[in-house]
C-alpha positions in Angstrom: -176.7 -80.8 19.3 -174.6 -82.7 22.3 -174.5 -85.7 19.3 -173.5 -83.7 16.5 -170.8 -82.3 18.3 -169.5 -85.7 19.6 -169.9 -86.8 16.2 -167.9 -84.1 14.4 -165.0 -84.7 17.5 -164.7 -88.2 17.0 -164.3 -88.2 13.0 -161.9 -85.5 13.8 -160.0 -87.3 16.6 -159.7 -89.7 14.4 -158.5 -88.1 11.3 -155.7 -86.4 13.3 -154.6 -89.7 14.2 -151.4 -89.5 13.6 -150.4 -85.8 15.0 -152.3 -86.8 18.3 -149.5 -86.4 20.1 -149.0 -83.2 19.1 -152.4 -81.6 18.7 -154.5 -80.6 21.3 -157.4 -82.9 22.8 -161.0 -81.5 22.7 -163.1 -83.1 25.2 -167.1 -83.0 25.5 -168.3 -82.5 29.0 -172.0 -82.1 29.2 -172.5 -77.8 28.1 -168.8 -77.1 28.3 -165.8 -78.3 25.6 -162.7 -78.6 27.6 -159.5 -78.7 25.6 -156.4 -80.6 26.7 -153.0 -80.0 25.5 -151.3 -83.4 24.4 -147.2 -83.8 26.2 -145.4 -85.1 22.7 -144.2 -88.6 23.9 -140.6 -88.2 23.4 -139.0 -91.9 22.7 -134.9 -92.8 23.5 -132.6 -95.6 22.4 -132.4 -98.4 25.3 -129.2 -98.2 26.9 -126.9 -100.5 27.8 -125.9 -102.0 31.2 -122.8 -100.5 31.1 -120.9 -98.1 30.2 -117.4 -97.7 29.6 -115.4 -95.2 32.5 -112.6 -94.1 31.4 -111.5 -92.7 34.7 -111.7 -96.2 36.3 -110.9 -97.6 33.4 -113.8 -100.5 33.5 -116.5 -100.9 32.8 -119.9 -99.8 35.3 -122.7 -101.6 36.5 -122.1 -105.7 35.6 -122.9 -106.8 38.8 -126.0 -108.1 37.7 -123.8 -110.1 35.2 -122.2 -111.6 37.9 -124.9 -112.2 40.3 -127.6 -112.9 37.9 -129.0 -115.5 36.1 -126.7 -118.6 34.8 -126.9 -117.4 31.0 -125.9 -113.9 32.5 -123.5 -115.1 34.1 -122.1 -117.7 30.9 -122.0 -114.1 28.8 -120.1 -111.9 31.6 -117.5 -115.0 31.6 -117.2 -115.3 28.2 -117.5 -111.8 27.4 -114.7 -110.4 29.8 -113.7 -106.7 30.2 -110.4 -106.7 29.6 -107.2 -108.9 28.8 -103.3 -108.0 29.8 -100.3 -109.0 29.4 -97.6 -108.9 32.0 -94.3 -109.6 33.3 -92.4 -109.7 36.7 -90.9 -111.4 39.6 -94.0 -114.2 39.3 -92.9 -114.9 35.7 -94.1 -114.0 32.4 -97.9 -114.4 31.6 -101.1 -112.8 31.2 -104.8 -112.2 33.0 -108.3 -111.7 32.1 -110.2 -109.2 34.1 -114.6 -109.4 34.7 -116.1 -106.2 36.1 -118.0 -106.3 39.8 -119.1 -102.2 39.4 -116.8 -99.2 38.6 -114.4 -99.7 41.0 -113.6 -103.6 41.2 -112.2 -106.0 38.7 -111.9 -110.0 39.1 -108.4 -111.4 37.8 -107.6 -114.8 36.4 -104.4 -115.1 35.6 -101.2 -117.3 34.9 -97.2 -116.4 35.4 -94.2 -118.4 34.9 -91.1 -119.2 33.2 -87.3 -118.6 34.3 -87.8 -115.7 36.7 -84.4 -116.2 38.8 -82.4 -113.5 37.0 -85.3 -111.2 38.8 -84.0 -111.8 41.9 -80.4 -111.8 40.8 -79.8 -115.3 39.9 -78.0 -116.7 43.3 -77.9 -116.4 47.1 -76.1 -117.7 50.6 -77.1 -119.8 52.7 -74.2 -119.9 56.0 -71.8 -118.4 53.6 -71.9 -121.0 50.8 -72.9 -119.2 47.4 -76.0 -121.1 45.1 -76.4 -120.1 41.9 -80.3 -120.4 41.0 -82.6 -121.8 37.9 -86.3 -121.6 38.2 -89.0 -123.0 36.1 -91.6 -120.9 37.7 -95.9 -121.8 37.2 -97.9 -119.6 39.0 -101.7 -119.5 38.4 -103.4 -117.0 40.5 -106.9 -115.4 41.3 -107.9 -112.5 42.7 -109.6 -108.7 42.9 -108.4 -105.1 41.9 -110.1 -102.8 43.8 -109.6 -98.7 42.7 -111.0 -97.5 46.4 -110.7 -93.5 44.5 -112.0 -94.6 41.5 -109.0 -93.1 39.8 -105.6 -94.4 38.6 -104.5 -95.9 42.2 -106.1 -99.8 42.6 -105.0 -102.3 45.9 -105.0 -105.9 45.0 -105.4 -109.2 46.7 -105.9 -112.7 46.2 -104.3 -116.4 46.0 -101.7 -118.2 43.9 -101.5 -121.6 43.4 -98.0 -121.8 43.1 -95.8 -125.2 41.3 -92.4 -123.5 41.1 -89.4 -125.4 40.2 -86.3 -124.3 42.2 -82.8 -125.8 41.8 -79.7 -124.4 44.1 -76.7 -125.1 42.8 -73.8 -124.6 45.3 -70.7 -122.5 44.6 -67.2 -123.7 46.1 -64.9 -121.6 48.1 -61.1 -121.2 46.6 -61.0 -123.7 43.4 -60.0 -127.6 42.5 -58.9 -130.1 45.3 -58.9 -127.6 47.8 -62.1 -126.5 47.4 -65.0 -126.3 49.9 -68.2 -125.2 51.3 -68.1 -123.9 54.4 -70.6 -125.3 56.5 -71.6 -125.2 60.1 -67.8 -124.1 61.2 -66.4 -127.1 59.5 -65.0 -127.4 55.7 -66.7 -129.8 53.1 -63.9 -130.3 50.6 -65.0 -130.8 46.6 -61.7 -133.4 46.1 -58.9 -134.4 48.2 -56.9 -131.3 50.0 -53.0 -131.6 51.1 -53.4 -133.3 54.7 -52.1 -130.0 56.6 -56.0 -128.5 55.5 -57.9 -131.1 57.3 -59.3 -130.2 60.9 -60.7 -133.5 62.1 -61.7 -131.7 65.1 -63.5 -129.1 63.6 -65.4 -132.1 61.6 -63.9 -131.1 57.9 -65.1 -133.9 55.4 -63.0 -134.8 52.0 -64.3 -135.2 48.6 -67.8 -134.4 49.0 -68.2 -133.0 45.5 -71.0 -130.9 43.7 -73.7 -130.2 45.7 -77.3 -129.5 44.2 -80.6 -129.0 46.1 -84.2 -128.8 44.9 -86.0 -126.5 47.2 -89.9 -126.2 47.0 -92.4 -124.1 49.4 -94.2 -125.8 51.9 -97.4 -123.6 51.2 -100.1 -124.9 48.7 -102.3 -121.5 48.4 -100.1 -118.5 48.8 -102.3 -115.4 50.0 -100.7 -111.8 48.2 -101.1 -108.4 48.4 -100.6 -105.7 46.0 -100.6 -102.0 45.2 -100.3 -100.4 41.9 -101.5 -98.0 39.5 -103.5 -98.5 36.3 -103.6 -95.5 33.8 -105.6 -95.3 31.0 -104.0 -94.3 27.8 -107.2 -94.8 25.3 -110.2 -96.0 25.8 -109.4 -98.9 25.3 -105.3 -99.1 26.1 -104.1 -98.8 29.3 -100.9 -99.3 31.3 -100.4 -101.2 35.0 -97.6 -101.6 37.7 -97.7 -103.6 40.9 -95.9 -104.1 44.2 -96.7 -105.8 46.8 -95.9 -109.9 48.5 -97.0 -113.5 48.3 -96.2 -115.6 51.4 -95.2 -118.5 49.5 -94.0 -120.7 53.5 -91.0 -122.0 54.4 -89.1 -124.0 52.3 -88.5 -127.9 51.7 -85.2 -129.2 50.3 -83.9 -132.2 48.7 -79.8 -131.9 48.4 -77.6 -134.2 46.6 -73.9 -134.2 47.1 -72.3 -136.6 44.7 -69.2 -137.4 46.0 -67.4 -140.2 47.6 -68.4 -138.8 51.1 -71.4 -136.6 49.9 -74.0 -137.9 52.3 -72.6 -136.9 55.0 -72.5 -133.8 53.9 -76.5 -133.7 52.9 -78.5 -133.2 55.9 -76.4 -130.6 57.3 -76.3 -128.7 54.2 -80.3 -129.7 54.2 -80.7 -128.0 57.7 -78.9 -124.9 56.4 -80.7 -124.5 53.1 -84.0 -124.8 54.7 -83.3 -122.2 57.7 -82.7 -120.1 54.8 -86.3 -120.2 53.6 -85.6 -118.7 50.4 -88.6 -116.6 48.9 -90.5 -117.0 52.0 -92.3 -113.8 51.2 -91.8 -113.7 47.4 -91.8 -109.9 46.1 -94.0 -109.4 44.0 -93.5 -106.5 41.5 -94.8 -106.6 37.8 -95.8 -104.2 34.6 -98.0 -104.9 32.1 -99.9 -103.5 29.3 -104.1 -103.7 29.1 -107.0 -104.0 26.6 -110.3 -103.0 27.7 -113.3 -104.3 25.3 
């Protein structure tokens, strides 16, 4: 009897195939049949890495794409998780952002152009008045961070900074009789009436225009930042930064074209570089965001 019943279970077990999942299990065991109920199997889409966050506003768990294997890592570089555009005190540019986890970004990034209206287009130096043109390059590299994981993000990181500077002096007063005043003494543009001239307090004739090319001393200029990073859509956001570079103190080359411009040059040198204009460049910018 034992193999007619095994029989008649296994051609049964077998027919049922297909609900066995679902139907209960009948087991033989010696006298007794013991039945089992089957747990359905229940089966789920594979999810992905990641998963957008749209309170932090990237996207979560890519650090395996950053730490893993080399083709990982080709596909996190070439699949980045957002692009922006922005504009500010380092110029005009944009940045491509790679996710680390939920709360930190990398940023590669360039900024440039004529920023010197930003800072107001002139300063003094000892009183004399330089108008300014820049020609501003500013690659950079560096890490948002969103400690909260909310809106708020603190930035650091380096520029690599090749910006063109070009001070152009301003004279006091106007025509032959004007100067730049410069440590005590006056540096006349032409020929003044011979009652202006102070030998004794080292005043120099005909000294002319006087330009200077300054450039920072510092090669890799460290910068922090804070800022805020809102997310409009899931896939738009907005940004604003503040924060500082320390760009160094500054190197300048002056040319005064006149008929007694060199002596004029390293003094005016001396002055311009005491200055160190843009040691610590602000750094404010705003920008706009696409999150893939």
């Amino acid at each position: 009897m034992k193999f007619i019943k095994l029989t008649a279970i296994s051609a049964a077990v077998l027919a049922s195939t297909a609900a066995l999942a679902a139907d209960p299990v009948i087991v033989v065991d010696d006298n007794d049949a013991v039945v089992y109920e089957a747990e359905p199997v229940a089966y789920q889409a594979a999810q992905p890495s990641y998963a957008y966050n749209s309170d932090a506003g990237i996207v979560r768990n890519t650090t395996g794409a950053v730490v893993g294997t080399t083709k990982t890592i080709f596909n996190t570089l070439t699949h980045p998780a957002s692009v922006s555009a922005e504009a500010g005190t380092l110029g005009y540019g944009a940045n491509v952002g790679f996710s680390v986890n939920e709360k930190t970004e990398l940023q590669a990034g360039w900024a440039g152009g004529d920023a010197a209206d930003l800072f107001g287009g002139d300063f003094d130096a000892n009183d004399v008045n330089y108008d300014i043109d820049t020609d501003f390059s500013n690659p950079y590299l560096g890490v948002q961070v969103r400690p909260m994981a909310n809106w708020f993000t603190m930035g650091a990181g380096i520029i690599v900074p090749d910006n063109e500077i070009t001070a152009t002096a301003n004279a006091k007063d106007s025509g032959n009789n004007g100067y730049y005043p410069v440590d005590g003494a006056r540096y006349f543009v032409g020929t003044p009436d011979a009652d202006q001239i102070d030998v004794a307090r080292g005043d120099i004739t005909e000294v002319g225009g006087v330009q200077a090319d300054l450039e920072h001393r510092n090669k890799l200029a460290p910068y922090l930042t804070v800022g805020f990073r809102p997310n409009i859509t899931n896939n738009f956001g907005l940004f604003g930064e503040l924060g500082a570079a320390y760009l160094g103190k500054t190197t300048a080359t002056v040319n005064a074209n006149g008929a007694n411009g060199a002596a004029a040059e390293e003094q005016i040198k001396k002055e311009l570089e005491d200055e160190n204009y843009l040691e610590w460049m602000p750094i404010v910018k705003l920008g706009a965001t696409y999150r893939f």
